[in-house]
VEXROKOL-215899 format. One record per residue (C-alpha): residue in one letter; x, y, z; chain; residue number from 0. Coordinates in steps of 0.05 Angstrom, whole numbers, plus 5000, padded with zeros to 4 digits. Layout:
   residu      u      v      w   chaine   num
        A      X      Y      Z        A   NUM
...
***
This chain:
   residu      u      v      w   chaine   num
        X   7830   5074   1833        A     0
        X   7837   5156   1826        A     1
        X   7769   5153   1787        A     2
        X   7743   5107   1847        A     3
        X   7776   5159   1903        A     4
        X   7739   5217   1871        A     5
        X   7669   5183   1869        A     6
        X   7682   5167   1941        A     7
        X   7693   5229   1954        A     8
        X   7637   5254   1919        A     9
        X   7596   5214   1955        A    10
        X   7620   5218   2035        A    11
        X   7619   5286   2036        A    12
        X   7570   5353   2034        A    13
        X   7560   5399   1992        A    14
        X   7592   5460   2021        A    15
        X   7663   5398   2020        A    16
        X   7649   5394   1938        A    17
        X   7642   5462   1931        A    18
        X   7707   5489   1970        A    19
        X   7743   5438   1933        A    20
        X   7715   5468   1863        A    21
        X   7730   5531   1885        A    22
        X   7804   5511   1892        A    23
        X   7806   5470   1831        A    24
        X   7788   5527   1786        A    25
        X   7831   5576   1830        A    26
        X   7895   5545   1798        A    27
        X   7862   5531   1724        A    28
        X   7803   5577   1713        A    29
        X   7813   5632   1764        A    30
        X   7761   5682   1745        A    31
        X   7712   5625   1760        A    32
        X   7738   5619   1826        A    33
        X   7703   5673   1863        A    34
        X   7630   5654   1838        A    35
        X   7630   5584   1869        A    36
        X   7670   5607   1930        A    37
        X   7605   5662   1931        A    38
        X   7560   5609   1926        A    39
        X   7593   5563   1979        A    40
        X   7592   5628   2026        A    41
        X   7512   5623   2024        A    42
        X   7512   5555   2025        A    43
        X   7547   5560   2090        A    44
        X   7491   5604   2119        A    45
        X   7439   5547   2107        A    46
        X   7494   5487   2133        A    47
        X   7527   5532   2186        A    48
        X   7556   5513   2256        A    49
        X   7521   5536   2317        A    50
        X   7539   5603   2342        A    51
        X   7594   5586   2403        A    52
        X   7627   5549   2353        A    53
        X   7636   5598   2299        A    54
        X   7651   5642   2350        A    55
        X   7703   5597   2374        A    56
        X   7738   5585   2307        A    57
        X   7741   5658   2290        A    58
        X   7772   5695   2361        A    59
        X   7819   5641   2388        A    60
        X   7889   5659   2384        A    61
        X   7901   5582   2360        A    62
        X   7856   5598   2297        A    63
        X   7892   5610   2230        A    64
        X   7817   5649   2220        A    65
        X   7834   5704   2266        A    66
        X   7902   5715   2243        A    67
        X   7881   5704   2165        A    68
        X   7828   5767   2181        A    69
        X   7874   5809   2226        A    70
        X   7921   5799   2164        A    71
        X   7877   5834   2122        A    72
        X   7837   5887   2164        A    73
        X   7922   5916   2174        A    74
        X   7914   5925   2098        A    75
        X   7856   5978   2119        A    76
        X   7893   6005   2180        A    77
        X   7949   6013   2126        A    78
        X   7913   6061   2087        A    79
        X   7921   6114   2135        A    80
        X   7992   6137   2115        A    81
        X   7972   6121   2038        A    82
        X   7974   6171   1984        A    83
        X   7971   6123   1927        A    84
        X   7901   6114   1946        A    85
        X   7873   6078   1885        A    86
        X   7927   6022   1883        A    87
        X   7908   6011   1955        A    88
        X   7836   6003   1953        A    89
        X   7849   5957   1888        A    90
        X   7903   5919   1930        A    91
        X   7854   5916   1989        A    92
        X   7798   5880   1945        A    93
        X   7847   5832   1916        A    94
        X   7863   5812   1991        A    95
        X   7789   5802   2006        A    96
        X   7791   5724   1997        A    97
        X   7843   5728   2066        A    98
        X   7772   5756   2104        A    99
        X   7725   5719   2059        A   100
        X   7754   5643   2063        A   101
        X   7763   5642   2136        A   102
        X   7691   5668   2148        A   103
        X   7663   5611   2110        A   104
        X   7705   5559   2133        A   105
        X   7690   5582   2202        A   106
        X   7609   5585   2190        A   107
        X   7593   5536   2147        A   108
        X   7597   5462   2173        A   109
        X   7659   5432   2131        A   110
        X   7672   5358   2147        A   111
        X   7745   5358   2110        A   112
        X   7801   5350   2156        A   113
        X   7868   5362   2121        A   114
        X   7896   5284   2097        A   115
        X   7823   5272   2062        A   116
        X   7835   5349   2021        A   117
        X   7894   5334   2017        A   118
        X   7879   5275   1972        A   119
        X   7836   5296   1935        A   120
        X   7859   5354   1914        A   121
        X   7928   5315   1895        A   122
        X   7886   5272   1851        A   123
        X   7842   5326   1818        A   124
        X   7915   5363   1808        A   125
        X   7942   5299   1764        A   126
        X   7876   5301   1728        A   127
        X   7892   5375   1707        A   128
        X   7970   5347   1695        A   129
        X   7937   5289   1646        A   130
        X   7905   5346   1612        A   131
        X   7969   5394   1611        A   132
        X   8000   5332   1568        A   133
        X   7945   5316   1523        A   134
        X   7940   5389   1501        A   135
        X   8007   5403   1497        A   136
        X   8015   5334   1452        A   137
        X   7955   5365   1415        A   138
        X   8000   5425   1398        A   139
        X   8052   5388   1380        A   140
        X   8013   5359   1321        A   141
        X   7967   5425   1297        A   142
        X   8033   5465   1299        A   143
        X   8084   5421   1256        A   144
        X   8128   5487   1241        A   145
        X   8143   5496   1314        A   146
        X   8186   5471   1355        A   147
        X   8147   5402   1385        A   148
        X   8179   5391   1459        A   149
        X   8165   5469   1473        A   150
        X   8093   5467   1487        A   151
        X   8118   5415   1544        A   152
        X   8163   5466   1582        A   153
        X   8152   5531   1620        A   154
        X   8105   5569   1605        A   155
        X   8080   5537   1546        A   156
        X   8060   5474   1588        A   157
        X   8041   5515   1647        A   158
        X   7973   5544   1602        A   159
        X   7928   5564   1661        A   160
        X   7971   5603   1712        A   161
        X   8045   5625   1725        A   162
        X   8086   5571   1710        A   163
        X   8116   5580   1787        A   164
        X   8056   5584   1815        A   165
        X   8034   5513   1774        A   166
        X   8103   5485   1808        A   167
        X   8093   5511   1879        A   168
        X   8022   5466   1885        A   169
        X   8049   5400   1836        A   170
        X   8117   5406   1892        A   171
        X   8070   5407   1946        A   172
        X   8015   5358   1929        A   173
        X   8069   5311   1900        A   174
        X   8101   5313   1972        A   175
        X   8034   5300   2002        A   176
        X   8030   5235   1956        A   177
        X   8101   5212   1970        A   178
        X   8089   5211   2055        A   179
        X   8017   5172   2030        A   180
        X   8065   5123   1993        A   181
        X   8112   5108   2047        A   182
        X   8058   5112   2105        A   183
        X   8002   5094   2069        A   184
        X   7952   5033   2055        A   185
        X   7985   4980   2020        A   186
        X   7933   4967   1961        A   187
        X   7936   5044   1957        A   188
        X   8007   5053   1941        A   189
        X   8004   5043   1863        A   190
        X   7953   5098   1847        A   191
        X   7998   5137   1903        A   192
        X   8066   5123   1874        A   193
        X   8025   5139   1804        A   194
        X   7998   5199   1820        A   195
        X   8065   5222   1860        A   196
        X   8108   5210   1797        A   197
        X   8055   5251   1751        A   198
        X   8062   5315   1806        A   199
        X   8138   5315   1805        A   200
        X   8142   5300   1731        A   201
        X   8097   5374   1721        A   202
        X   8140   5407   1772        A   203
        X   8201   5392   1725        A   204
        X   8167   5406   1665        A   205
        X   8156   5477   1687        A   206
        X   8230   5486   1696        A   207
        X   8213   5538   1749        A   208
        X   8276   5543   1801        A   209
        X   8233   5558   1857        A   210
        X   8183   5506   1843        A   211
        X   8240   5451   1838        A   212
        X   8271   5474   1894        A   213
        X   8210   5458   1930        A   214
        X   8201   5404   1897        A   215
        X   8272   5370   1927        A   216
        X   8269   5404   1992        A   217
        X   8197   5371   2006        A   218
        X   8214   5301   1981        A   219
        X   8277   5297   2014        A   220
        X   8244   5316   2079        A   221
        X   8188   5259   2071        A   222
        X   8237   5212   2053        A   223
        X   8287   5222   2112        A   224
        X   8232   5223   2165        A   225
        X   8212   5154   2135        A   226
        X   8275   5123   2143        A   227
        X   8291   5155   2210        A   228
        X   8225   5130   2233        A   229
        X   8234   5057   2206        A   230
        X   8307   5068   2225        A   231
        X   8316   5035   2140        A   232
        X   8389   5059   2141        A   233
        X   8412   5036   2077        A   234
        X   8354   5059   2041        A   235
        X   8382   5129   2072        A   236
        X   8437   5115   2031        A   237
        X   8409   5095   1967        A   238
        X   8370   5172   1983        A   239
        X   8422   5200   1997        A   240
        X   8455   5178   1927        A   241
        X   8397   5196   1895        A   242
        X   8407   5272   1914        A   243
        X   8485   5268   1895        A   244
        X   8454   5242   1824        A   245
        X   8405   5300   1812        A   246
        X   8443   5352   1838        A   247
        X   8497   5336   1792        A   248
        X   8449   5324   1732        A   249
        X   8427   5398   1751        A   250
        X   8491   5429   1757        A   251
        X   8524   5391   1691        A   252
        X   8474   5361   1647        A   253
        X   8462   5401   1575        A   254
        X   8387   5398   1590        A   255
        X   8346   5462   1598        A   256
        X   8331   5452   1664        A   257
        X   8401   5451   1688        A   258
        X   8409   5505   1646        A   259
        X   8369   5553   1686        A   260
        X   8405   5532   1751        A   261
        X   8474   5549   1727        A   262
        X   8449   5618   1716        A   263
        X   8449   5635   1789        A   264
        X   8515   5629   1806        A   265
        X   8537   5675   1757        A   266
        X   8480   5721   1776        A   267
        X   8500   5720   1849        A   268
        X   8578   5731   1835        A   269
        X   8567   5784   1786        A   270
        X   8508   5833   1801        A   271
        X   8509   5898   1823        A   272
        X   8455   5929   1866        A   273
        X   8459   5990   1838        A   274
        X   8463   6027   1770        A   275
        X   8448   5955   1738        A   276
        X   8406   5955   1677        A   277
        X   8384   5882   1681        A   278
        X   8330   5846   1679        A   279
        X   8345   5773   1672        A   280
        X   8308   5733   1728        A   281
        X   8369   5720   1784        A   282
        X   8398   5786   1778        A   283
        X   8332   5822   1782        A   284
        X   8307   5786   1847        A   285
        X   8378   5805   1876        A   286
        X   8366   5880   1862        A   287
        X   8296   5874   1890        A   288
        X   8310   5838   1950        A   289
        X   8362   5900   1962        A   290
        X   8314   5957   1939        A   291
        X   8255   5924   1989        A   292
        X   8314   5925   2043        A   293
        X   8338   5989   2032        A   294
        X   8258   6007   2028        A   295
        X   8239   5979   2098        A   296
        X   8306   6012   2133        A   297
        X   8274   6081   2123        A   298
        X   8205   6063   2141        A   299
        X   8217   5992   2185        A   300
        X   8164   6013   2237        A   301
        X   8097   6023   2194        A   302
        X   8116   6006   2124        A   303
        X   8111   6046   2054        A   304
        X   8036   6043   2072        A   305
        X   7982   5985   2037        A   306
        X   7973   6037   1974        A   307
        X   8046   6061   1968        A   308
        X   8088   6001   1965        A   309
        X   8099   5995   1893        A   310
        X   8121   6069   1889        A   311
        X   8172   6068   1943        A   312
        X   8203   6016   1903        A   313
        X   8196   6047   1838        A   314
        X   8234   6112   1867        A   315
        X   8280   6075   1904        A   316
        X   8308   6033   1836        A   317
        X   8304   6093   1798        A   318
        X   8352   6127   1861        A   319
        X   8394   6080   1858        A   320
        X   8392   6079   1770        A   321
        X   8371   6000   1769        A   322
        X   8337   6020   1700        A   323
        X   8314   5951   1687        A   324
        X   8278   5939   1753        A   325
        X   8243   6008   1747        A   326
        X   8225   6003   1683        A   327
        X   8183   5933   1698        A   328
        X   8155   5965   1759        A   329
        X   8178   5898   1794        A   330
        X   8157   5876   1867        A   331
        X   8205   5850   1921        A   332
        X   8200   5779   1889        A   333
        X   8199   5765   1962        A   334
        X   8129   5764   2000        A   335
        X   8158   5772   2068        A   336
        X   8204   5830   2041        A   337
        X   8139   5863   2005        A   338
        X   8101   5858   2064        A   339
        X   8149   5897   2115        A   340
        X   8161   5946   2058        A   341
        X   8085   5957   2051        A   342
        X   8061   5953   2128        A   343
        X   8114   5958   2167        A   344
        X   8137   5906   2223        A   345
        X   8064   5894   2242        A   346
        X   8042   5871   2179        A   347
        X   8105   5830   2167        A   348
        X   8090   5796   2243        A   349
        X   8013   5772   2207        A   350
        X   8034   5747   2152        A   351
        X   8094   5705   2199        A   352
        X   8039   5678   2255        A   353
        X   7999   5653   2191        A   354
        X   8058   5605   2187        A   355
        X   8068   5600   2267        A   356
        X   7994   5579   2270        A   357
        X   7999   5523   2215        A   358
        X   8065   5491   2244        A   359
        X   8035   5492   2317        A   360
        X   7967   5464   2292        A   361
        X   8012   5420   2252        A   362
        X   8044   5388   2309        A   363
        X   7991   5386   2351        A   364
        X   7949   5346   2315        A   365
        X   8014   5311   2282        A   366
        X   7984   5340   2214        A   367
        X   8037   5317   2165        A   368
        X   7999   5363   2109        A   369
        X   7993   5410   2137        A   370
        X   8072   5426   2163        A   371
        X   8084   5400   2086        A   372
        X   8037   5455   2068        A   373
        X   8070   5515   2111        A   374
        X   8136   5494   2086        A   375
        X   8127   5509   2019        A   376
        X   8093   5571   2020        A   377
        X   8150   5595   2071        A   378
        X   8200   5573   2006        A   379
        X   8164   5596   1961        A   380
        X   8155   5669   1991        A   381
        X   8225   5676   1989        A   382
        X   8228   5684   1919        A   383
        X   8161   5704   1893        A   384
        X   8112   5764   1930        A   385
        X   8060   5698   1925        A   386
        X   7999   5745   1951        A   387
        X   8001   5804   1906        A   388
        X   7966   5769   1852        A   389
        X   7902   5736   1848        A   390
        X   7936   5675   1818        A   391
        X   7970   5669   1889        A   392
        X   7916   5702   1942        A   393
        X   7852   5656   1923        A   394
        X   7892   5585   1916        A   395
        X   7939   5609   1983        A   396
        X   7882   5629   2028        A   397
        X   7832   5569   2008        A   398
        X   7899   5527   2020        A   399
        X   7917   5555   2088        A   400
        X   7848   5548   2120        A   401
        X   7832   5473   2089        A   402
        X   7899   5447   2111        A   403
        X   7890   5478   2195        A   404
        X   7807   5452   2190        A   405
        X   7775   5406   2237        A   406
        X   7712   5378   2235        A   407
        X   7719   5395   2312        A   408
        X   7744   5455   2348        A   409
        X   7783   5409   2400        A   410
        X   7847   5433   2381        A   411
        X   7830   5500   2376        A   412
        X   7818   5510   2455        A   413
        X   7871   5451   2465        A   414
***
């Protein structure tokens, strides 16, 4: 039935719908692939485009994630003023391109997605990916008999195409989408669902990424509860509610190697010092970051380290404050919200938040379950990773955060 969803897919829709959804696809497997097609879908859109009070419409309303997706990025420019690291900036500006680019073609061309039809799709070409994930990694297994066998199914080993966090943070998310489809969904739909849900979460453990399990248990407990307070199915709250009692104690005192990773961080959080600390190791080092962006934006809270600078003010600060280890990997705040004030100031930090303001109100005004699934996880996620400093982040994020707020209409826009 996924094979039969795809083809119908590939049949009900136009070509600019295909080619957005390729873009995405190879965003989060073959990124530098990414920008050709979402090139080619940008001219595309000029032959299928929308008329112009429509375009117009989607671009300049305060209700459009456009406007605030391109305001987000133009303060990168305005940023450059009080730069002196002017090479990083331009660099950092042309990475952020896609956050000008995506919204202009989503806004011109005439896209007939709206957000639960992306949604699963994309959730279906993501297991497809997973399916492939496994079958290489079993292939490794067999060409590499010295090696350890069950490695080339964890981290980063499994995750082959991008950051094994980032791999997590879209499995979580599109595995959520699939369980509310389950629950909510068309009956003679819910085994490929319940299939295709199981695959998601199963690569979101494999990774072993904290963040991306987090997610992960944050999102599906969510789903679940607003099933069951919605079909008011009070003892299959309590069989849930066992459920989380079961994996947070396999987490917490299991030998496995995902548990493993969780008992670091309350170690890390009891012990580390925010200053003269050497360290490195992954809890302690996004402790010392998130103090060193702090400590950052309290000197500079009104316009930010400037778009070119940001790195450097937290390079001196660590070295300052002798965290040898942090300065030595050049690390950013591990915190997108964080690296954003640091970099721009309150203004910049107040973008990147209506991004998320937009979604959630477009979310409940058009009772988009996706798309509040959507916001939710980049908002978690952002806590512990700067998400949009990479391309690996930007191109996936900003494809993501226009597909899940489209219309085929503007209604809601001017609602």
């Amino acid at each position: 039935m996924i094979k039969s969803a795809i083809s119908d897919f590939w049949k009900n829709t136009n070509w600019l719908d295909r080619l957005i959804i390729l873009a995405l696809l190879l965003s989060v497997t073959w990124l530098k692939f990414a920008p050709m097609i979402i090139a080619v879908t940008f001219v595309w859109s000029l032959f299928q485009r929308r008329s112009g009070a429509e375009i117009k419409s989607r671009l300049f309303s305060f209700n459009s994630i456009a406007l605030w997706s391109m305001l987000f990025f133009l303060y990168h420019i305005v940023g450059m003023a009080w730069s002196v690291n002017t090479k990083f900036g331009w660099s950092d500006i042309g990475m952020k391109a896609s956050f000008f680019a995506v919204p202009l073609i989503v806004s011109i061309g005439n896209f007939s997605l709206n957000p639960k039809r992306f949604a699963t799709i994309l959730s279906f070409l993501l297991v497809v990916v997973v399916k492939g994930l496994l079958i290489y990694a079993a292939w490794k297994s067999w060409y590499y008999p010295e090696d350890n066998h069950w490695a080339y199914f964890f981290e980063s080993e499994y995750s082959t195409f991008i950051h094994r966090s980032y791999w997590a943070t879209y499995t979580a998310m599109a595995s959520a989408w699939m369980l509310y489809l389950l629950l909510s969904g068309n009956a003679k739909w819910r085994f490929p669902f319940a299939l295709v849900w199981i695959m998601l979460s199963l690569s979101t453990f494999l990774t072993i990424s904290k963040a991306g399990i987090i997610i992960w248990m944050v999102l599906t407990f969510t789903v679940f509860l607003q099933f069951v307070l919605r079909k008011k199915w009070w003892k299959l709250l309590l069989v849930g509610a066992l459920g989380v009692v079961a994996l947070v104690g396999f987490l917490l005192f299991s030998d496995s190697r995902i548990a493993s990773r969780f008992k670091e961080v309350p170690n890390a959080i009891a012990s580390v010092k925010t200053v003269n600390n050497p360290s490195v190791e992954s809890n302690t080092a996004r402790i010392i970051m998130w103090s060193t962006s702090v400590k950052v934006i309290k000197e500079n809270w009104l316009l930010g380290a400037g778009t070119g600078d940001v790195k450097d003010a937290l390079l001196a600060k660590n070295i300052q404050l002798k965290n040898t280890g942090a300065a030595e990997k050049n690390l950013n705040s591990h915190n997108q919200f964080l690296n954003t004030w640091a970099q721009l100031g309150i203004a910049g930090f107040l973008l990147l938040v209506m991004l998320f303001v937009t979604t959630f109100r477009n979310a409940v005004r058009t009772k988009s379950v996706y798309g509040a699934l959507f916001a939710a996880t980049m908002v978690l996620t952002m806590l512990f990773e700067s998400f949009v400093e990479t391309q690996a982040g930007i191109v996936p994020f900003c494809l993501l955060l226009l597909l899940v707020n489209h219309r085929p209409d503007i209604k809601h826009i001017d609602a």
